[in-house]
C-alpha positions as CSV (number, residue, x, y, z in Angstrom):
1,X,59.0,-46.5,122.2
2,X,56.3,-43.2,122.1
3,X,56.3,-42.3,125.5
4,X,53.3,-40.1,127.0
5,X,55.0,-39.5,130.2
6,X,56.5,-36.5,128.6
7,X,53.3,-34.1,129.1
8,X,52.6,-32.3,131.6
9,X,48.4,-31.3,130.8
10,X,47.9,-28.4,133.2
11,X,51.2,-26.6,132.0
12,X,50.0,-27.0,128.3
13,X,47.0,-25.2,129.8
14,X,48.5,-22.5,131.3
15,X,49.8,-21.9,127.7
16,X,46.6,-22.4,125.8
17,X,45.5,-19.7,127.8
18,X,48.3,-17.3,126.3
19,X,47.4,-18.0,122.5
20,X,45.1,-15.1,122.9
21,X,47.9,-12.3,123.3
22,X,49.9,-14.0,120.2
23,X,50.0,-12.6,116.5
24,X,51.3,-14.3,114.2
25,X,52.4,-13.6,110.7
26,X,51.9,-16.4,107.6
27,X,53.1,-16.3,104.7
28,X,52.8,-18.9,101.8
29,X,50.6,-20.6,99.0
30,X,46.7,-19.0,99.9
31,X,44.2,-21.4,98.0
32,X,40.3,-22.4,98.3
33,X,39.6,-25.7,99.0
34,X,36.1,-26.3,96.9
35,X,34.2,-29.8,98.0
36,X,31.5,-31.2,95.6
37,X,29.1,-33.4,98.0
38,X,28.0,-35.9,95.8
39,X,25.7,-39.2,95.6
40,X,27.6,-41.8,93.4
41,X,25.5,-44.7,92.5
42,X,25.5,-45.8,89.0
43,X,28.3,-46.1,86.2
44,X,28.0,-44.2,82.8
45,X,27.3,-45.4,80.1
46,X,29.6,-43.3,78.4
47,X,32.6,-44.9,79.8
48,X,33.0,-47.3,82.7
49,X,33.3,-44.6,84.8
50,X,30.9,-43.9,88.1
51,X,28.2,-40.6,88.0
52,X,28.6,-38.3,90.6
53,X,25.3,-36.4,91.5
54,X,26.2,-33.8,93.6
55,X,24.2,-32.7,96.3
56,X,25.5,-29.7,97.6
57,X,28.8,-27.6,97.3
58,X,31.0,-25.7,99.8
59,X,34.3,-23.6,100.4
60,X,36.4,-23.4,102.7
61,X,40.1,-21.7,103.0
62,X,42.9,-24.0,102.1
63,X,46.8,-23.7,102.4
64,X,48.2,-21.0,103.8
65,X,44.7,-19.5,104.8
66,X,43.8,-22.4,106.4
67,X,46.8,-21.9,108.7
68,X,45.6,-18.5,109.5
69,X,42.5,-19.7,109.6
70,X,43.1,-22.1,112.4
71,X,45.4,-19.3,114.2
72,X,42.2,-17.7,114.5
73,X,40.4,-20.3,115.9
74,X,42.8,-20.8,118.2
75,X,42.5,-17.1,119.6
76,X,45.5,-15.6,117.8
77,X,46.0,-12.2,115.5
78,X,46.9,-13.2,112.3
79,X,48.7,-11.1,109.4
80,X,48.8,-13.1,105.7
81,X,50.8,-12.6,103.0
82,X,50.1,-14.7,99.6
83,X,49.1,-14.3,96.1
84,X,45.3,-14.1,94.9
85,X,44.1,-13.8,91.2
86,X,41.7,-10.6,89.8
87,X,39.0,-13.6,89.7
88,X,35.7,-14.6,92.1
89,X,37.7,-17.3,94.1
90,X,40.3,-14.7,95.0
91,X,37.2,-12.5,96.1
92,X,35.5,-14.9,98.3
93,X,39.2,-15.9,99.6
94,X,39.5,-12.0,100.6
95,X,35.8,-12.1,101.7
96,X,36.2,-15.5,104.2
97,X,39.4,-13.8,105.4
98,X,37.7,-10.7,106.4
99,X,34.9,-12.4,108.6
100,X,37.5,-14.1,111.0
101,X,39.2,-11.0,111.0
102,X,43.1,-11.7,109.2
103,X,44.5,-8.5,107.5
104,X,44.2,-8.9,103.6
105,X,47.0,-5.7,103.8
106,X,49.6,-8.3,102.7
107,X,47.5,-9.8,99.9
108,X,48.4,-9.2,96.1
109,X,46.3,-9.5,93.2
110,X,48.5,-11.1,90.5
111,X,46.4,-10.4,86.9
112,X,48.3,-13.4,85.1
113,X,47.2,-15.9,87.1
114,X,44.1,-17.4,88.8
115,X,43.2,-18.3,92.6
116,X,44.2,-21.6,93.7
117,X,41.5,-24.2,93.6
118,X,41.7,-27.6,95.1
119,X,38.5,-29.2,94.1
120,X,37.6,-32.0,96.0
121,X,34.4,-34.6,94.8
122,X,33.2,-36.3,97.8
123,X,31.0,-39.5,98.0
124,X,30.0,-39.4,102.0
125,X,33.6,-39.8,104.1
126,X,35.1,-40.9,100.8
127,X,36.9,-38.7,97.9
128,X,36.8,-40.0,94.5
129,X,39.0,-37.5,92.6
130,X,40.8,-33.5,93.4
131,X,41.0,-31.2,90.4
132,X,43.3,-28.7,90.8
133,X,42.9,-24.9,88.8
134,X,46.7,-22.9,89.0
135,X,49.2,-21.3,87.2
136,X,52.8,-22.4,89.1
137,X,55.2,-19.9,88.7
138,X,57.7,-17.9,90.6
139,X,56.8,-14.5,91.4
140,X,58.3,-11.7,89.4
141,X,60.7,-9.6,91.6
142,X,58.1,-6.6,91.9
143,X,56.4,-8.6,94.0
144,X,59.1,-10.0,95.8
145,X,60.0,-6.5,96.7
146,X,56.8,-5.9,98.0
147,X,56.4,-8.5,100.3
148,X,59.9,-8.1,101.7
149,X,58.5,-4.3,102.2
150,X,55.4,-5.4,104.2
151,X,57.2,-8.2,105.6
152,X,60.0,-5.4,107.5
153,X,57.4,-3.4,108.5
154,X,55.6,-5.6,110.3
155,X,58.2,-7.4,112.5
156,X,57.8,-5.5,115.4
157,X,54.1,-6.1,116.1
158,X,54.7,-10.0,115.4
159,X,56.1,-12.7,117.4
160,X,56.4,-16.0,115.5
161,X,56.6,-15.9,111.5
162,X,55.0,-19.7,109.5
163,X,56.2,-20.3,106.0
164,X,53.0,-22.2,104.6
165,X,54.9,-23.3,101.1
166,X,53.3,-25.6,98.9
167,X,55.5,-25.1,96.1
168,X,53.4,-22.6,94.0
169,X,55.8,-20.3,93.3
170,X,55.7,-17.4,96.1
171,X,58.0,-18.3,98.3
172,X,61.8,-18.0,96.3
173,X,64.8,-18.9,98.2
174,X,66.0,-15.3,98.3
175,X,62.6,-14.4,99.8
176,X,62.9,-17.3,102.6
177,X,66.6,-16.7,103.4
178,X,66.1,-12.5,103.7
179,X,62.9,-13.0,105.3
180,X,65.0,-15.6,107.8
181,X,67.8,-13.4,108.3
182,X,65.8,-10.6,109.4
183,X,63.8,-12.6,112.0
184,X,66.8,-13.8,113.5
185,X,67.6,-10.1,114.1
186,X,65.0,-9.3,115.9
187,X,64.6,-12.8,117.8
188,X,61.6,-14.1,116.0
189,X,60.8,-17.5,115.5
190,X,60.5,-19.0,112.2
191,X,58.6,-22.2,111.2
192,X,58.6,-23.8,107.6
193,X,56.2,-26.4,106.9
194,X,57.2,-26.7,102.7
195,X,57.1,-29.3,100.3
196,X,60.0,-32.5,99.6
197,X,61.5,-30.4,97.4
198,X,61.6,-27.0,99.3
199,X,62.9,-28.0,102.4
200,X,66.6,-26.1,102.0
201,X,65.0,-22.7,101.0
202,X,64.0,-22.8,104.8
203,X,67.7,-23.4,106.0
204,X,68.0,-21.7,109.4
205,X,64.6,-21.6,110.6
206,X,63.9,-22.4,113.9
207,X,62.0,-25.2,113.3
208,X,60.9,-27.0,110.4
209,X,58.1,-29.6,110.1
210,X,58.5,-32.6,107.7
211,X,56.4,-35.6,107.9
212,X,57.7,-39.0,107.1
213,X,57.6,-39.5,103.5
214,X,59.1,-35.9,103.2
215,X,62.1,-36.9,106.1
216,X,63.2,-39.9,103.5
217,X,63.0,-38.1,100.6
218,X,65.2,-35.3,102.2
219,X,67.5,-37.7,103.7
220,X,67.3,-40.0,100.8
221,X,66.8,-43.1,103.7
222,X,63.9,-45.3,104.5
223,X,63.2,-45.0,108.6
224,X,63.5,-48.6,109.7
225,X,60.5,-50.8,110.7
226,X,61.2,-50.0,113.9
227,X,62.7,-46.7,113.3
228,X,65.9,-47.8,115.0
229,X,67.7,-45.7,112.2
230,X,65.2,-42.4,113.5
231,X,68.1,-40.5,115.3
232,X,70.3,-40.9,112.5
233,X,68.2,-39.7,109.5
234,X,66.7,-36.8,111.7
235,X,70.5,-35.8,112.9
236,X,71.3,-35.8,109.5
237,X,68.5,-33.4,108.3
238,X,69.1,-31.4,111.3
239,X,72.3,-30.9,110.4
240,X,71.8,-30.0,106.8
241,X,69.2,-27.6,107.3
242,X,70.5,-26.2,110.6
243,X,67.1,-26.2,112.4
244,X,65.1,-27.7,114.9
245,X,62.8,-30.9,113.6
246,X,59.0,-32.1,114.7
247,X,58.7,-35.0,111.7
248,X,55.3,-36.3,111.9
249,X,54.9,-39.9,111.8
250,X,51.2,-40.9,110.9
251,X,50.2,-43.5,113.7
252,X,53.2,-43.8,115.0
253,X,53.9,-40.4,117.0
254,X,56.2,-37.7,116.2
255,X,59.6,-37.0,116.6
256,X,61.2,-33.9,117.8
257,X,64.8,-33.1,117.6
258,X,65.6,-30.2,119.3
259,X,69.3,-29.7,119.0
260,X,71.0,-32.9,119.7
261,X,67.8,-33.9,122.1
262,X,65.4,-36.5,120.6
263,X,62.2,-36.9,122.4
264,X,59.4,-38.9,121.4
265,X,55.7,-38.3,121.3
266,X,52.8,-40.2,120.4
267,X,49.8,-39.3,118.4
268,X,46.0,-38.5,120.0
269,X,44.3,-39.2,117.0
270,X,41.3,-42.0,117.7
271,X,39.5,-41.5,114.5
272,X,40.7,-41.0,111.5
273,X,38.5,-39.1,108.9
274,X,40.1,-37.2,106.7
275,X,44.1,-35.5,106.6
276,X,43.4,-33.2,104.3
277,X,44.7,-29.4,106.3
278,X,46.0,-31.7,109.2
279,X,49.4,-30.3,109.0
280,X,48.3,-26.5,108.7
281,X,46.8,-27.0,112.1
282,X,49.5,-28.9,113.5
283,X,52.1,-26.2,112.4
284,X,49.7,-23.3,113.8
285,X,49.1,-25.0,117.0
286,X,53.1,-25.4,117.3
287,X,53.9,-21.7,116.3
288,X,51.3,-20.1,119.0
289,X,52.7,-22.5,121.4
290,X,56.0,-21.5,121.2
291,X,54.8,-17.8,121.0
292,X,53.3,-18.4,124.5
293,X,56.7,-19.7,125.9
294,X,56.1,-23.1,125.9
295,X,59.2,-25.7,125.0
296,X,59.1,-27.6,121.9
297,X,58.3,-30.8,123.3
298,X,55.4,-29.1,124.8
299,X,54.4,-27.2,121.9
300,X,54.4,-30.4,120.2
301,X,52.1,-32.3,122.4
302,X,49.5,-29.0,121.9
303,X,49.9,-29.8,117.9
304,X,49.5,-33.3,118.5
305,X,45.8,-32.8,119.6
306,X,45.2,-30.2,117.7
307,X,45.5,-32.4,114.8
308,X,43.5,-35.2,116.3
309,X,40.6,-32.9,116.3
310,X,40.6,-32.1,112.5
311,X,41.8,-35.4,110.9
312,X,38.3,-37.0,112.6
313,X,36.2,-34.6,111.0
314,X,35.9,-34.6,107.2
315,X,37.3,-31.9,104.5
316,X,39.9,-29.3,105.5
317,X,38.9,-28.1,109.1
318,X,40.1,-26.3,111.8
319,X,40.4,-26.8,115.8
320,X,38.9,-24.7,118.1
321,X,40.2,-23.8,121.4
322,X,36.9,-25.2,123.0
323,X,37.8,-28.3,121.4
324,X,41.1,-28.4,121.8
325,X,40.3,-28.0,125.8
326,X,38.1,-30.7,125.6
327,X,40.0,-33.6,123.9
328,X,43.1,-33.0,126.3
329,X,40.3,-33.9,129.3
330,X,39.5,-36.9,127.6
């Protein structure tokens, strides 16, 4: 049913080689993904619970930053707007941002609330348990103000715009819809990769990116074993959110629904590691794609092995352009 005769490799080349001219604005839910490397071995005699001895510790930029962090290492400009906390995680978040180069200018310190943390502990491959530090609220309209401010100024030096929404409260459906409206003006595209229950705040993007558990839920309908119901729950979304649709289907491909056209793709994933950040790449991948004039089958196919790079390597990663070169040889 996933056909591969679709791609065409030395015309997704030719516009890997344009991602270097593209810059791209995000804007959404900025967190730091913390990972606890740990040796578990024995149970506690406390409870019958196992002992994690941890090893070693790292950081790496998660959510929205790690979409601009794999822009980045995919050759593009990036401009990021999100929330950060007067705290040390929103610090290093500023810090890791600075040394691949992404403008902090549309970062704002909120005082009432800390820096995302998604706190991983990790036995080898394997995590045992996330613990997760953050205040969910919407932002107050100050704020909103200010982004829709830095947002308008900047639309002339951008050429793609990715909603990175995780639900934490920055992105209000005012905020999405004037944001959406303005882009439209000026004949940008917009991208939205949000949450089940976010979906609509996005109506009238260009595209918008559900996988699909999130594609039920929004069309309240279980795909078929056999997805023969596929091009009736996707019209159906399409039609109620008035955009373009790449729902991502695990193993079994993805499907893309531009306009009425269905096409199907499969995935290039041959290991499988770790998912964790899969869907920031894939949604970067498909913005500078698109940026570079490619269609959104093709743009597609790019984010396709984009994200088989990152879900074989283990913790939130990105894909470089090296790599991504050298898994479409293979």
């Amino acid at each position: 049913m996933f056909k591969n005769d679709l791609i065409n490799k030395s015309n997704l080349v030719r516009l890997i080689n344009n991602f270097s001219k593209q810059s791209v604005l995000v804007i959404g839910d900025l967190m730091i993904d913390k990972y606890l490397w740990c040796d578990i071995n024995r149970i506690s005699p406390e409870a019958p619970v196992p002992v994690a001895l941890v090893k070693s510790e790292s950081y790496v930029l998660g959510g929205a930053a790690n979409v601009a962090n794999n822009l980045v290492a995919l050759g593009a400009t990036v401009n990021l707007v999100g929330l950060i906390g007067n705290d040390e995680p929103g610090r290093l978040l500023t810090k890791e941002l600075q040394t691949i180069n992404v403008s902090r200018d549309g970062l704002l310190v909120d005082l009432t609330r800390p820096t995302i943390i998604k706190q991983r502990v990790m036995c080898g491959a394997h995590q045992s348990i996330r613990i997760d530090y953050e205040d969910v609220k919407e932002i107050n309209q100050v704020e909103e103000k200010k982004i829709l401010n830095y947002v308008t100024n900047l639309l002339d030096k951008v050429k793609i715009i990715i909603f990175s929404d995780y639900a934490k409260g920055l992105i209000s459906e005012k905020l999405a819809q004037s944001i959406i409206a303005l882009a439209i003006q000026k004949n940008i595209k917009v991208l939205a990769d949000p949450t089940p229950n976010t979906f609509k705040k996005f109506s009238n993007s260009y595209l918008i990116k559900p996988n699909k558990k999130e594609a039920e839920a929004i069309a309240n309908e279980k795909f078929n074993k056999d997805y023969s119901n596929l091009s009736i729950i996707g019209e159906k979304i399409r039609s109620q959110l008035n955009s373009n649709l790449v729902i991502t289907l695990g193993k079994d491909g993805v499907a893309v629904f531009n306009e009425s056209k269905l096409s199907l793709l499969p995935t290039f994933a041959r290991e499988v590691y770790d998912v964790s950040g899969a869907g920031d790449t894939t949604i970067a991948a498909l913005a500078l794609s698109l940026a570079s004039g490619a269609s959104l089958e093709d743009a597609t196919a790019i984010g396709n092995y984009c994200a088989g790079v990152v879900v074989s390597k283990i913790g939130t990663a990105s894909c470089s352009l090296e790599e991504l070169l050298r898994v479409m040889q293979n």
